[in-house]
LOSELO-379371 format. One record per residue (C-alpha): residue number from 1; residue in three letters; x, y, z. Coordinates in Angstrom, 2 decimals. Example, Ala and Ser with C-alpha at 12.3 -4.5 7.8 and 13.67 -1.06 7.14 Angstrom:
REM LOSELO-379371
<i->1, aa->Ala, c1->12.30, c2->-4.50, c3->7.80>
<i->2, aa->Ser, c1->13.67, c2->-1.06, c3->7.14>
REM end
This chain:
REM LOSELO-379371
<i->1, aa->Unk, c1->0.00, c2->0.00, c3->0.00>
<i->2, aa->Unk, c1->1.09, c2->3.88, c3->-0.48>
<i->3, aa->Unk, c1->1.00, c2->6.47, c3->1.97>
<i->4, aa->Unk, c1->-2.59, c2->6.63, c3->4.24>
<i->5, aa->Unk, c1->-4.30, c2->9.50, c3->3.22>
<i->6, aa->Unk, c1->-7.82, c2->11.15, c3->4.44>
<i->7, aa->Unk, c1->-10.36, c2->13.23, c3->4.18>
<i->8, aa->Unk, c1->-12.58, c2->15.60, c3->6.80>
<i->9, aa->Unk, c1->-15.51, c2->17.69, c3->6.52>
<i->10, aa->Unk, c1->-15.14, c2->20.68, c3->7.91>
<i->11, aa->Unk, c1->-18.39, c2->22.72, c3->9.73>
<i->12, aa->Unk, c1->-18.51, c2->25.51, c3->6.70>
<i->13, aa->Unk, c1->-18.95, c2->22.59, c3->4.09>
<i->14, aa->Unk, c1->-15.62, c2->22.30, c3->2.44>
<i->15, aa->Unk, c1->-13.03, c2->19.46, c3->3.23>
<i->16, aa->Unk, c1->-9.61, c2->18.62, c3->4.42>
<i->17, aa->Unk, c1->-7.18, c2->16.36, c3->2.84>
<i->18, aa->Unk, c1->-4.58, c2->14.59, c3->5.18>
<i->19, aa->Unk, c1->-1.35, c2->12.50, c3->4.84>
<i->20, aa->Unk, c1->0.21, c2->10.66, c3->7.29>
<i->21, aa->Unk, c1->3.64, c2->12.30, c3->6.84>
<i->22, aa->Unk, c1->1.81, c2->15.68, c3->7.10>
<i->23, aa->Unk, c1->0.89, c2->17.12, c3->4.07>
<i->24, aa->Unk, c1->-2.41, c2->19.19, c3->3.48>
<i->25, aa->Unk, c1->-5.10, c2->20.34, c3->0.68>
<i->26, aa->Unk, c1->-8.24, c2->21.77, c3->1.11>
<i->27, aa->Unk, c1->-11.09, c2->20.69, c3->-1.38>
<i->28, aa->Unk, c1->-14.80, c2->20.93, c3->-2.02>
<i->29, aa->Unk, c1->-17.66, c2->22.37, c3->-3.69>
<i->30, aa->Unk, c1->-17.77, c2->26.43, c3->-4.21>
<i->31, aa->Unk, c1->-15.58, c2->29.30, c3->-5.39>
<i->32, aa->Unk, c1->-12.17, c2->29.10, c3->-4.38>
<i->33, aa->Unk, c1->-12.20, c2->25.23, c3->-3.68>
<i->34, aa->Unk, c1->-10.90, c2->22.16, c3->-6.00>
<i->35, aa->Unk, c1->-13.54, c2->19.54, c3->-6.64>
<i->36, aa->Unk, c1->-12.73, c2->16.21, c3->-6.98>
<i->37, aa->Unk, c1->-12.35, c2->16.02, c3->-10.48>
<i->38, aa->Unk, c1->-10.00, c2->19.65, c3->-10.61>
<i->39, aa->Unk, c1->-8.07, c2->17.18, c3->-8.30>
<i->40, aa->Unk, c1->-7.92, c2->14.02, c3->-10.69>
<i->41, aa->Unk, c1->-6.36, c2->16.91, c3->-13.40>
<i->42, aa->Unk, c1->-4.42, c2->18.50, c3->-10.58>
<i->43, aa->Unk, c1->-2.68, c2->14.94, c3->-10.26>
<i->44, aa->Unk, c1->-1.94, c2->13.98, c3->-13.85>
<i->45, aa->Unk, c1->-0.60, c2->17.97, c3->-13.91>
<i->46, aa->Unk, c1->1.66, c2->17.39, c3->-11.36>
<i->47, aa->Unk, c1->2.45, c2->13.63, c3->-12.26>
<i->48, aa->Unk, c1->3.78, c2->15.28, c3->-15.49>
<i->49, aa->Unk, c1->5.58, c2->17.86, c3->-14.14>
<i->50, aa->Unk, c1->6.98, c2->15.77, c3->-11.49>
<i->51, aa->Unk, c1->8.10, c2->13.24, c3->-14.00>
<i->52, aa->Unk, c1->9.62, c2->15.86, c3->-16.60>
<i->53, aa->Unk, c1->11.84, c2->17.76, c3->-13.48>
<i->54, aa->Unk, c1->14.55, c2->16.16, c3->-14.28>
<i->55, aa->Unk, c1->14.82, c2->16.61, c3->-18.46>
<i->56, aa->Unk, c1->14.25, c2->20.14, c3->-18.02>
<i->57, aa->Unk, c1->16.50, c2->20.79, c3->-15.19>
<i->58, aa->Unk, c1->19.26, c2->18.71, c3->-17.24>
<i->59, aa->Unk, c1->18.90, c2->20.83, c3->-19.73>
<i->60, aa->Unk, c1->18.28, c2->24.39, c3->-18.74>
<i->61, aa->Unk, c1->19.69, c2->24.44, c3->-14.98>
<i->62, aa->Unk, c1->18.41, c2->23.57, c3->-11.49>
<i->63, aa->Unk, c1->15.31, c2->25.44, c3->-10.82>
<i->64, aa->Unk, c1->14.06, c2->25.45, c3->-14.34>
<i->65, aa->Unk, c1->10.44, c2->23.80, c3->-14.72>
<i->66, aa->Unk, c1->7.81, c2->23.34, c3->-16.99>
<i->67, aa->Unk, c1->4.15, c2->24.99, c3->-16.99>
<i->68, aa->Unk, c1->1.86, c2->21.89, c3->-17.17>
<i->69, aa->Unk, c1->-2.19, c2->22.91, c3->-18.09>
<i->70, aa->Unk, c1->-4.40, c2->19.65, c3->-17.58>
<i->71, aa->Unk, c1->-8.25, c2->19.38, c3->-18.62>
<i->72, aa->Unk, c1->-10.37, c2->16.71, c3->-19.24>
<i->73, aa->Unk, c1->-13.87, c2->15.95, c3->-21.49>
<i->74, aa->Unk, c1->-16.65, c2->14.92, c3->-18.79>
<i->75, aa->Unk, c1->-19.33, c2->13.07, c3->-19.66>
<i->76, aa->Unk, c1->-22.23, c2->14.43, c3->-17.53>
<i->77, aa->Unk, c1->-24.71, c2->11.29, c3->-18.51>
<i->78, aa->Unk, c1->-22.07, c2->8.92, c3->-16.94>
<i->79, aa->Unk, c1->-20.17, c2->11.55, c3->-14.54>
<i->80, aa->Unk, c1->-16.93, c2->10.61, c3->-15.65>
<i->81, aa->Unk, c1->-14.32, c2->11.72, c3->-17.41>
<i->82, aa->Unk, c1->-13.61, c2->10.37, c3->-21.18>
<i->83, aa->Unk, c1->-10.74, c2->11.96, c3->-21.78>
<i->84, aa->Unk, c1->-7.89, c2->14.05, c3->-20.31>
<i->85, aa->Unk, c1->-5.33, c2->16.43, c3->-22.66>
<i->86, aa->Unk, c1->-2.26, c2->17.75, c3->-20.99>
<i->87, aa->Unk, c1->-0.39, c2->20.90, c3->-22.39>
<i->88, aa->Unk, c1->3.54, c2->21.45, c3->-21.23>
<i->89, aa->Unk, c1->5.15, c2->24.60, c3->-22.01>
<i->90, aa->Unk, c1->9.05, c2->24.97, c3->-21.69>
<i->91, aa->Unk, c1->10.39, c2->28.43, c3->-21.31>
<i->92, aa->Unk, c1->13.87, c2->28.05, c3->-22.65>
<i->93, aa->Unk, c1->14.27, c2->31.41, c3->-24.12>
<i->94, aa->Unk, c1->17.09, c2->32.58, c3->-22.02>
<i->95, aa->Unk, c1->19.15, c2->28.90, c3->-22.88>
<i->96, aa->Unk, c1->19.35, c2->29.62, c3->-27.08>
<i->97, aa->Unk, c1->18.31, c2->26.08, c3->-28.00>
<i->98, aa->Unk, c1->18.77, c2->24.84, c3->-31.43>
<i->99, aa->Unk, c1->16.28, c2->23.24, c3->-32.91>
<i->100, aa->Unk, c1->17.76, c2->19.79, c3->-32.42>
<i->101, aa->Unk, c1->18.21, c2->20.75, c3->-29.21>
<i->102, aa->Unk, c1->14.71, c2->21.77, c3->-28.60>
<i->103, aa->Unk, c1->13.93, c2->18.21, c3->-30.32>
<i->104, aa->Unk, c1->15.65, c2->16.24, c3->-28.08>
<i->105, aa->Unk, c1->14.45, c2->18.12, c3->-24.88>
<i->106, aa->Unk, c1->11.00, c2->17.62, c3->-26.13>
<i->107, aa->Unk, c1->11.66, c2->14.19, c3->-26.84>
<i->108, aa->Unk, c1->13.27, c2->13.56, c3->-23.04>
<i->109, aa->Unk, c1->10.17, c2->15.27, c3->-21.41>
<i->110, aa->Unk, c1->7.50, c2->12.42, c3->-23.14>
<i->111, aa->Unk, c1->10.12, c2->9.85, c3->-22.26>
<i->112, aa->Unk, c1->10.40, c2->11.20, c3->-18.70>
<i->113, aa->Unk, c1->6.37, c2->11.53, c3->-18.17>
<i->114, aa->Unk, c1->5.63, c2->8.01, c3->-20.42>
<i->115, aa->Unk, c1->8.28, c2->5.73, c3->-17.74>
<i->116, aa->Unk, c1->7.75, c2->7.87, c3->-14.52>
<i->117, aa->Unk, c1->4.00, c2->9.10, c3->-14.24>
<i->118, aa->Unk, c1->2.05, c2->6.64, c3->-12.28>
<i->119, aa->Unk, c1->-1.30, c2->9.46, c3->-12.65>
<i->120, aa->Unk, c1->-0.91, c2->8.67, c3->-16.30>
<i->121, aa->Unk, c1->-0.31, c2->5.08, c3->-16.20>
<i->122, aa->Unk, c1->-3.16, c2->4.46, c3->-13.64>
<i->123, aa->Unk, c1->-5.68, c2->6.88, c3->-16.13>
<i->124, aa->Unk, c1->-4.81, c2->4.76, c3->-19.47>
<i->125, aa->Unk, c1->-6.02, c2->1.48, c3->-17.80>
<i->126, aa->Unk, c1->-9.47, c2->0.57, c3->-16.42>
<i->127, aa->Unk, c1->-8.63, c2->0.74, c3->-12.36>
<i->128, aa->Unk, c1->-10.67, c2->-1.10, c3->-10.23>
<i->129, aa->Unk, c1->-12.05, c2->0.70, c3->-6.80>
<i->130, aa->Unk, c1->-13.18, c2->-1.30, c3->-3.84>
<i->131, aa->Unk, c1->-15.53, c2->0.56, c3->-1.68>
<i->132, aa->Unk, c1->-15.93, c2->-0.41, c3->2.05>
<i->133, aa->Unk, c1->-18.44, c2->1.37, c3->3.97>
<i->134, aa->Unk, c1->-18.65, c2->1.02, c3->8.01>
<i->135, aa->Unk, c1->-21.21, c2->2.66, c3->10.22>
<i->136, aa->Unk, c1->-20.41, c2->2.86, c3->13.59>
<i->137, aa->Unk, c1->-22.93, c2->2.89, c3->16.39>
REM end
């Protein structure tokens, strides 16, 4: 298993997300708040970016990222998403690639993202959930 995560409902309606090693994200319905699915995009986003870190880094120095934009087709009549399209934009303006350069950075980042993104590789498959429900009284 991964790291335990969970989630609590705070008293004005929105909710808490909680790792066991500390991390926190607040989510929920209403302006201002991720929903669930601006979370599922929010993953494969950061999956990506995550992934690519290093190929951009290697080539344009430490501290160097890219700008990943994530959106997905829903499909109200089944609430689920269809489809997901990820956009990355590399600012390398100040490193004067050459095109071949530019190539093979491009190239690195789909390698990078295709062998290291677990968002993506979970997404393309059909993932089974098991839901367990307890009441206590």
């Amino acid at each position: 298993m991964g790291k335990r995560l969970w989630v609590e409902r705070n008293k004005d309606g929105s909710w808490d997300a909680f790792s066991e090693d500390g991390a926190h994200l607040k989510f929920g319905k209403g302006k201002g708040l991720f929903s669930p699915g601006d979370l599922a995009k929010v993953a494969l986003a950061a999956c990506g970016a995550l992934s690519s870190q290093f190929a951009v880094e290697n080539a344009l120095g430490e501290g160097h990222g890219a700008t990943i934009v994530a959106d997905g087709k829903y499909d109200a009549d089944d609430d689920r998403y269809v489809s997901f399209e990820e956009h990355i934009s590399v600012d390398a303006t100040d490193a004067h690639l050459s095109d071949e350069d530019a190539a093979k950075l491009e190239e690195r980042i789909r390698r990078h993202i295709k062998k290291s993104c677990t968002v993506e590789h979970t997404y393309e498959q059909a993932t089974p959930v098991r839901l367990d429900v307890e009441v206590r009284k």
